[in-house]
C-alpha angles and dihedrals in degrees: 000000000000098000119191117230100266085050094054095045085046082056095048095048088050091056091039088059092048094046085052087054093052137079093165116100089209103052092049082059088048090055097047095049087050104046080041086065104034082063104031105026087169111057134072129238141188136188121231100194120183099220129076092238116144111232139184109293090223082073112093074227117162129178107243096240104173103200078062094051127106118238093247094051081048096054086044089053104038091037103034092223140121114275125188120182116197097176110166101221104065085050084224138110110223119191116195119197126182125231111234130214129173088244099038148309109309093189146319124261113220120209116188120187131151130300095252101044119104120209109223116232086258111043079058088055107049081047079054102051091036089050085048098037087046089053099051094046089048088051080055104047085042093052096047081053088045089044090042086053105062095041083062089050104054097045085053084055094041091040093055097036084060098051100040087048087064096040116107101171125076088210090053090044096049092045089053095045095051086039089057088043095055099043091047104036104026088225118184096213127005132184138171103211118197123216123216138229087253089056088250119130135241124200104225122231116272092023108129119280096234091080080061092067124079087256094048085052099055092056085048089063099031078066100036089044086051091045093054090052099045123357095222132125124259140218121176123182098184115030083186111131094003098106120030137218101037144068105250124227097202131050110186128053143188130185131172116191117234108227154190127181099317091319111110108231104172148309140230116218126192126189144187138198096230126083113245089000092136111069125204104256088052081048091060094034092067086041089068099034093056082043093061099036097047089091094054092049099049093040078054095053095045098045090053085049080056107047090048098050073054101069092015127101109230100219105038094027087230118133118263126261093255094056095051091055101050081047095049094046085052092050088052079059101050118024126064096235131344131185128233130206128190113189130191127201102239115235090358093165089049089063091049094057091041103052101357140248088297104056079039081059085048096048089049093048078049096050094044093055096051088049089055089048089062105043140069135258091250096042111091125227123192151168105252101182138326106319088354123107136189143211136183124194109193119209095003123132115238089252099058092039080052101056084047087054089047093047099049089049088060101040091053096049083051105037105034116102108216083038115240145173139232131190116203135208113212117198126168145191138193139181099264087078143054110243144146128217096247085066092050082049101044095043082056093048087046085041090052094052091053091051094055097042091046083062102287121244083086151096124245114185109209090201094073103015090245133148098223 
C-alpha cells in the first residue's frame, strides 16, 4: 500500500484512539500487528517484550532475550533509536524500532521486508511514532495491571487481617488462611507447620495431607533445616537437585518463616508442581500475608495452650473433673447411650509409704497414660480426685465400655512398675430412659466400692449387678 502522508497520520490517529481505549497490553500488540499490515500487507513483523507474559500465539510475540538479539535489535533497544540493517547476506531489509514508554523501552518492533526495498522518510516516521505511541500505551496498560494488582493485594492483607482479628480458634485460623492462599496463589499443597519448645515440628490441622506422607515430610525438614540456618524466607523455582534420594512431585516452593522476636515459631510452605510457577511479586505478596497473620496465629496458639492448662491436670495430662461433667451432660443431650468408669488405684497409700509421693506421682502418670492408650480420640479421660480416675466413653454400649474396664484392668496389672492394681466401677445410660449425669456417677461409685470389697483388680457393672 503507498500511502501518502495524510493518509499515514489518518492511520495513526485511528490506532492512537484505539491505544487510549485500551488498558490491555495485548490488545496494544494486536493493534500494532494489524495497523502494521493494513500499511505495509507485504512485509513480516515480529514483537521483542521484555516481560515473561504468555500471549496469544497468533501474535508474531517473542520474549526480548538479549544473548539471542542481533546487534542491530540490541542498538535499537539499549539506544531507543531507529536501526536498519541492509546485510547482504540475508537478502532482507530488517527495520527495528523501539517501543517507547515514559519510564523505559518495553520492547523492540521488528519490520522485515526485502534487500532491495528502501524505506521513505516518512514511512520511517509513521513506524517511529506507532513504535513510541504503542510503548507508551502498553506503560499505561502495564501500570493500571500493576496498579490492579495491588489493590487486589492489599484487600487480600486487609481482608485477612479483619477476619483473623475476630478468630479465636487455631483450627478456624488455620482453614481461612489456607483458604486465602489457594484462591490467590493457586497453590497445589499448603501447610503451617508449628514448631515446638523442644525445637520439633507439628503439622496444623487443615494443613494438605501430602506433608503426611514420607515425601511431604522431606520438604517439611529441607525448610526447617534452612530456617534454622538462616531465618529467611524462600522461594525456589526449581526443587530439582535440593533433596536427594527421591522423584519429586513439586517443583516450586515457597516458605515464610513464623517469628517472634528472633524464635522461630512456625512456617507456612506452599508448593506446585510446576518449575518457576511462583513469581516473584507473588513471592513478596505471601511474604506479607504469613507477616500479618503470624500474630493470629501465635494468640491462637497460646490461647489454646491456655484453654487446655484450663481443663488439664497438670500431673497425669487427663482432663479435670469439672470438664468431664459439663461433656458428659452434653453428651446426655446428644448421643443416644454412653458408659462411665470410675477407677481407683488399689492400696495407693500403700504405695506412698512404701516408695514414697514421688514414685505415687510416678504410678498415677503410669496409670493415665494407659488410660489414653485405650481409649479414642473423642472418649474423655480424667482425674477425678486424688488416686481416682474417669473415663467416659460417649456413645458406647455397657458391654463395649465394659471390655475397655476389663482391659485396662488387665494392662495396668501388666504394664505398671512398681506393679499395681485398680478396680473399676462401669455405669451406663441410653435414650429409652429418663436419667441425669449424678446417677451415672453415683451407680459407678457404688459400683467401685463393690469391686473393692469383692477382692479389688476387677470390674463391677452397676447396671446388673455383675463382677466382669
Amino acid at each position: 500500500m503507498d500511502m501518502n502522508n495524510e493518509s499515514l497520520y489518518k492511520e495513526l490517529f485511528r490506532v492512537t484512539e484505539k491505544f487510549h481505549s485500551s488498558m490491555d497490553v495485548e490488545n496494544v500488540l494486536s493493534e500494532i500487528i494489524y495497523t502494521l499490515r493494513r500499511v505495509f500487507p507485504k512485509f513480516e513483523y515480529s514483537l521483542m517484550i521484555s516481560n515473561d507474559n504468555d500471549y496469544n500465539q497468533d501474535l508474531p510475540v517473542k520474549p526480548l532475550q538479549y544473548e539471542s538479539l542481533d546487534d542491530r535489535a540490541m542498538q535499537a533497544f539499549v539506544n531507543g533509536s531507529i536501526q536498519i540493517d541492509t546485510t547482504c547476506d540475508t537478502h532482507l531489509t530488517r527495520l527495528y524500532s523501539p517501543l517507547h514508554g515514559k519510564q523505559g523501552v518495553y520492547g523492540v518492533l521488528e519490520v522485515i521486508t526485502y534487500a532491495s526495498f528502501m524505506f521513505k522518510p516518512n514511512e520511517i516516521e509513521f513506524i517511529r511514532l506507532l513504535a513510541n505511541t504503542a510503548g507508551s500505551a502498553i506503560e499505561n496498560a502495564k501500570l493500571y495491571q500493576q496498579s490492579r494488582s495491588l489493590i487486589e493485594d492489599l484487600r487480600l492483607i486487609n481482608e485477612t487481617s479483619h477476619v483473623l482479628n475476630g478468630s479465636s480458634s487455631l483450627n478456624e485460623t488455620t482453614q481461612f488462611l489456607i483458604a486465602q492462599i489457594s484462591k490467590s496463589f493457586h497453590a497445589n499443597t499448603i501447610a503451617f507447620i508449628f514448631v515446638n519448645e523442644d525445637n520439633t515440628s507439628l503439622i496444623l490441622e487443615g494443613s494438605s495431607q501430602f506433608f503426611s506422607s514420607s515425601k511431604g515430610k522431606d520438604y517439611i525438614q529441607f525448610v526447617f533445616d534452612s530456617l534454622n540456618k538462616q531465618k529467611d524466607s524462600i522461594l525456589i523455582s526449581d526443587m530439582n537437585g535440593r533433596i536427594l534420594g527421591q522423584p519429586l512431585s513439586y517443583l516450586s516452593m515457597m516458605a515464610v518463616p513464623m517469628l517472634e522476636g528472633n524464635s522461630l515459631k512456625g512456617f507456612c510452605i506452599v508448593l506446585h508442581e510446576q518449575p518457576y510457577f511462583f513469581t516473584f511479586d507473588k513471592f513478596k505478596l505471601f511474604q506479607s500475608l504469613i507477616h500479618h497473620s503470624t500474630m493470629a496465629i501465635s494468640n491462637s496458639i497460646l490461647r489454646e495452650k491456655l484453654e487446655k492448662m484450663v481443663i488439664t491436670d497438670q500431673l497425669t495430662q487427663l482432663f479435670v473433673k469439672s470438664y468431664l461433667n459439663n461433656q458428659i451432660k452434653k453428651s446426655m443431650t446428644s448421643d443416644n447411650e454412653g458408659t462411665f468408669i470410675l477407677l481407683d488405684i488399689d492400696n495407693f497409700k500403700e504405695v506412698n509409704d512404701t516408695y514414697g509421693h514421688q514414685v505415687g506421682d510416678d504410678v498415677l502418670v503410669q496409670v493415665a497414660n494407659l488410660i489414653l492408650e485405650n481409649i479414642r480420640l473423642t472418649d474423655i479421660g480424667a482425674r477425678w480426685g486424688g488416686e481416682e480416675l474417669a473415663i467416659y466413653l460417649p456413645g458406647v454400649s455397657l458391654k463395649a465400655g465394659a471390655q475397655i474396664a476389663k482391659r485396662l484392668v488387665k494392662a495396668v496389672q501388666e504394664k505398671t512398675n512398681p506393679q499395681i492394681t485398680v478396680s473399676c466401677g462401669v455405669s451406663y445410660w441410653n435414650k429409652k430412659r429418663q436419667d441425669e449425669a449424678k446417677n451415672l456417677f453415683n451407680r459407678a461409685d457404688i459400683g467401685l466400692y463393690d469391686a473393692k470389697n469383692l477382692g479389688k483388680n476387677q470390674v463391677v457393672i452397676k447396671e446388673e449387678y455383675q463382677i466382669m
